[in-house]
Every structure is written in C-alpha cells, then in structure tokens.
N, C-alpha and C positions, 0 to 999 in steps of 0.2 A: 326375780319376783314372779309369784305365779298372780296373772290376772285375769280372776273369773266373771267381776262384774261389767256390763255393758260399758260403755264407754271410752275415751282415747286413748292408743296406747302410744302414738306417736302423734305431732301433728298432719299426719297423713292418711292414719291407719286407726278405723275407729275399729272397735268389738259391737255386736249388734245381735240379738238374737235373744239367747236363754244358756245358762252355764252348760248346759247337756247337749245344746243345738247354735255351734256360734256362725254367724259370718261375719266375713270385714268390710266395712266399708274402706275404700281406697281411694285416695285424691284431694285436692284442696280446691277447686273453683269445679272441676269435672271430675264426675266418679266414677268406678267399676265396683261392685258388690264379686266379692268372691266366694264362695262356697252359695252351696242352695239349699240346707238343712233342712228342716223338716215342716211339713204342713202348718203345723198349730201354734207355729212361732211368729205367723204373719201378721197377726195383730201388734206383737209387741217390735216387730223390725217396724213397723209403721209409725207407732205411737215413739220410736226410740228417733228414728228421722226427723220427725214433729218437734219433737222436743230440741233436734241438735239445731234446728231450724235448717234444714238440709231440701233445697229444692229440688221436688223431684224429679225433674226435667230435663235435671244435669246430672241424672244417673243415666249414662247408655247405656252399661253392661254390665248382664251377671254370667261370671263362668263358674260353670263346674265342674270340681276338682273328678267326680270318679260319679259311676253309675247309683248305686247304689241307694234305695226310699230314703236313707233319713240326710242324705244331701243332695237334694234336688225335689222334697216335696214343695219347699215354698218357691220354689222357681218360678210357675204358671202362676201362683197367686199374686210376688210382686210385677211379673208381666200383666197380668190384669191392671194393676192397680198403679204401675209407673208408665209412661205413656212413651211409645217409643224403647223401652228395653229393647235390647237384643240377646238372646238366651246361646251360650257357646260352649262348645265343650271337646275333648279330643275326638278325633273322626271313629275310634272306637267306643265313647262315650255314644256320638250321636247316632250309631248303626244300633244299641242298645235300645237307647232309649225310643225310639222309633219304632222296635218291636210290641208289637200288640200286647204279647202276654209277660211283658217283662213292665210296660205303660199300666198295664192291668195291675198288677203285683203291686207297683207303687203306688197306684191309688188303693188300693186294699189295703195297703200296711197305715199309708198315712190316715186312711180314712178311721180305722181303729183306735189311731193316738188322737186325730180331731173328737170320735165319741166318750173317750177318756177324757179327757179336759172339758169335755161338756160344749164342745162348739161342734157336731155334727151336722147343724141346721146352716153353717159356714163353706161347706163343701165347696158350692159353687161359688158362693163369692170370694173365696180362697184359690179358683183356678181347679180343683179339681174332675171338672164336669168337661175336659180335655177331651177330642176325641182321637188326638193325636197330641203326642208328648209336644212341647214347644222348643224345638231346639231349631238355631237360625244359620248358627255359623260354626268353624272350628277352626283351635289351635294345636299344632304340635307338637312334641318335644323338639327341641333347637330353634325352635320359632323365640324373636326377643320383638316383643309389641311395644308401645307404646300411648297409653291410652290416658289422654289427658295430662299431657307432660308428663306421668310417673313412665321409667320402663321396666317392665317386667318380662323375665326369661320364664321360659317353659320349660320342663323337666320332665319328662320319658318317665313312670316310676309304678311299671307295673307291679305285680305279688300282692298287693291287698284285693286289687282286683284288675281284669285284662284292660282296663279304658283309664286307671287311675292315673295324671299328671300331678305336678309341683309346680309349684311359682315364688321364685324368688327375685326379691325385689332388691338389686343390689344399693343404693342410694340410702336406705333404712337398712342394709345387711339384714332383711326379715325374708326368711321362710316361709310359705304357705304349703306344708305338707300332706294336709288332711292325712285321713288313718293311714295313706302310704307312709308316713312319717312312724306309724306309732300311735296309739292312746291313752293320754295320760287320764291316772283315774288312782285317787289315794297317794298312796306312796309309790306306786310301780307307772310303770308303762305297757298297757296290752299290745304285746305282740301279735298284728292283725293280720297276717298275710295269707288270708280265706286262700285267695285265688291259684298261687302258688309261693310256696313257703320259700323256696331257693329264691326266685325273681324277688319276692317281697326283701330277704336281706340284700340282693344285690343292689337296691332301690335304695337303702337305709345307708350304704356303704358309700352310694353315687350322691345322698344328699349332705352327706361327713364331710363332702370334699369343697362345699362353697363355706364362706367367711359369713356365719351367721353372729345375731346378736339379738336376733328376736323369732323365738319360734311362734310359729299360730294354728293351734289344732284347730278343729273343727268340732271336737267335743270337751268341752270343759275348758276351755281358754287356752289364753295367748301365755307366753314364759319371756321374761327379759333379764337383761345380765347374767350373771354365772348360770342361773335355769336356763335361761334361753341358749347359752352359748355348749353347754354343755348334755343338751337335752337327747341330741343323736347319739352323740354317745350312749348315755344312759339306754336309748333304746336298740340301740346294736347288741347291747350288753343282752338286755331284756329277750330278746328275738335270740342267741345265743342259748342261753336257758330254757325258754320254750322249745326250741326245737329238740335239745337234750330230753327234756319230760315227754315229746312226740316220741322220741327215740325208743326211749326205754320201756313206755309204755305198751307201744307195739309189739316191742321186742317179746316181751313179755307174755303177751294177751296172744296175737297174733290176728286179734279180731277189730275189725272197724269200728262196728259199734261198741263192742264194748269199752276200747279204750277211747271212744268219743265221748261213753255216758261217764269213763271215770275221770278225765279230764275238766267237761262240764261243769262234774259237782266240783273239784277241786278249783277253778277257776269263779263260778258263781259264790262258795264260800271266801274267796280273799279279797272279790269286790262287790260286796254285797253293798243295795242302795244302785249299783250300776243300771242305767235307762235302760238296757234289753233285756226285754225278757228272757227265761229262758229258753222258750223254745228256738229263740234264734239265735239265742249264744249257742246251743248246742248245731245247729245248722251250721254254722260259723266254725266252729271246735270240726265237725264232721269233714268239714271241705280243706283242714288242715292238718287231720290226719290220713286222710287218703292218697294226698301229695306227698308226705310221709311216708309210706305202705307203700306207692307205688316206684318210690324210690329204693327204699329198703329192698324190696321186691324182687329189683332188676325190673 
C-alpha cells in the first residue's frame, strides 16, 4: 500500500507534512521527528500535531536524514516552535550545514517556496532568520540509539549525497531511507544519486540487506506490504537503468552538458507534476553525469 496522506502508518510511526515534503513522527509517550523537509510545510506539521493531540514537550528530537534545502528547511522553524528540540544529523551533515554559503543556499531555496505559497511574511517565524544553521548533536552510521523506548540503527548511505544516513527501525521492520533509498514519484523510482552514482547503488544494495516491511521516503510517502517490502528492489532495478541511459548517453555525446540537457528533458517529461523545478533537476541530472564521465573517463 502506498501511503500519501498525513497520518498513522503504525502505532508508532505517524506521516506528517505534505505528500511532496513528508516527515515521521516516531514514538508513543516520547517522540523523535525524522526527516526536516522543507520550510512552508511548517504550518501544516503544526496544525497535524494539534490535531493528533501530540504534546509538544515530548518531542526531543528532530534528525536529519542528509544536507540538502528541501530536508531540513523546516528544522529551525519546528525548533522555534517546539521548546527544547534538539536538531542532529551525521558529523558530515553537521560540518555542511554550518557552512555559511551552503546555510545561505538553504535559506534561498526555501525562501522562494515560502513566496510561492504566499507565506514569505513567515520567514522568521518559520526559523529562517538563522544566523547560524541549528544543528545540536550527531549520529553515525553503526550508531543503534534509543530514544524514547523506540531503537533505531543508523545506516552509513552516502551517493545521493556525502552526509546522507538511514534509519531503521527494526521492531516495525520500517526503513527511513530519504532520497538515499530512492524517489518514488508515479510509477517509477528516481534514481537520486547527485553526489556519486557508484556509492549511491552501493547505499541501495547495503539497505536490500535488512528485513524491511515498511519503507518511508521523504518525498511522496511511506509504502507497506508487498510495496514496502519490495520497494529496494524496485529501486536497485531503477538506479541499474539510469546509470545505463548515463552510460550511453555520454558515450555518445561525449559532452557534459549536453548529455545533462538531454537527460533533463527526458526525465522532466516522464515526471511531469514533479516538485523541482527544473532548473534543479538539471543541477541534479549534471552532478550525475560528471560521476559518470569521470568514471567512463578513467
């Protein structure tokens, strides 16, 4: 079953957010929020807490899964607005996020979806008036936490990007892959591995290997039974394919851009309706054929 609207998807493990921007909430008396999605979703994780009747007091932690604007813009905002959060991510996330012109970029990107939705007068009160990114603490891969009686293992899972982790929660057999997993969108799953395309499958092959039963992206919802259990799969398959159309295209071309601009359009025409635009799918397209290229390359 693919599940995109907000709500429980276990007794432990709510969905919370917007189908394009999700995070989980985690726990039954004490909670951890996972993933940190994007700026202009902070009204509706608020009003979705409100509603589950979820005290916010007994939220300690939000981790995030990987660097990147559209998971971890609403971070600072529910640190404003939850008292006591503590904001974590892997020691590569947090050497990122700490940088000036990478804190900058995020508040730019989100800042653009906040005026899109027509909440730019929200900036501040959303957290984004940061003058240093809010990251507290970190976990690593091999690290197995504990937080609020759930435990959850850490997973190592870079290639979508250098800082991106996993978290699986063996007790619910659920996954928390964010785009290191994969993104599901229509019928397919975009194979995401911006940062390096080999490491990205090696990540997809290392998360094949635990006993899932519940996947949970980060974009577009959570997947249970035969979806969930078969969904790595599906995107091993997926990332297989794509690296083939990276192959041959270069092969082809022998150019960067060019085989970045034909890709682009061939990928923005099969998910069309998809949340980025495209000048960042093609950013995204670019950093995954140059890993390409420079492998081809020698």
């Amino acid at each position: 079953m693919w599940i995109k609207e907000p709500g429980p998807i276990t007794d432990r493990i709510t969905l919370l957010g917007k189908e394009e921007s999700c995070v989980y909430l985690v726990g039954k008396d004490e909670y951890s929020i996972l993933g940190g999605g994007m700026t202009y979703v902070v009204p509706d994780i608020v009003k979705q807490l409100d509603r589950l009747k979820i005290d916010r007091s007994k939220i300690g932690r939000l981790l995030i899964l990987h660097s990147h604007f559209d998971h971890v813009g609403a971070a600072p905002g529910l640190k404003k607005l939850i008292p006591g959060l503590t904001i974590i991510s892997s020691p590569r996330g947090m050497e990122l996020l700490k940088n000036p012109k990478v804190a900058d970029s995020i508040r730019e990107l989100n800042m653009g979806l906040l005026s899109a939705n027509g909440l730019a007068d929200k900036a501040g009160e959303f957290g984004l008036d940061y003058e240093s990114f809010p990251v507290d603490d970190t976990v690593s891969g091999g690290d197995v936490v504990n937080w609020g009686g759930v435990e959850l293992q850490i997973i190592d899972a870079p290639g979508h990007s250098s800082c991106s982790i996993g978290v699986y929660m063996p007790e619910d057999k659920a996954l928390f892959a964010s785009d290191a997993g994969g993104i599901p969108f229509g019928d397919t799953i975009f194979a995401s591995g911006n940062s390096n395309f080999t490491k990205y499958q090696e990540s997809l092959e290392r998360f094949a290997t635990y006993d899932v039963e519940i996947h949970l992206a980060e974009h577009y919802g959570a997947f249970t039974g035969e979806e969930g259990r078969s969904f790595m799969k599906r995107s091993i398959e997926s990332a297989k394919r794509t690296r083939k159309y990276l192959e041959e295209s270069y092969a082809r071309t022998g150019d960067i851009r060019e085989s970045t601009a034909e890709l682009t359009d061939l990928i923005m025409e099969e998910a069309e309706g998809y949340f980025l635009p495209k000048p960042v799918m093609e950013m995204v397209v670019e950093q995954m054929v140059r890993h390409i290229a420079k492998v081809m390359d020698g």
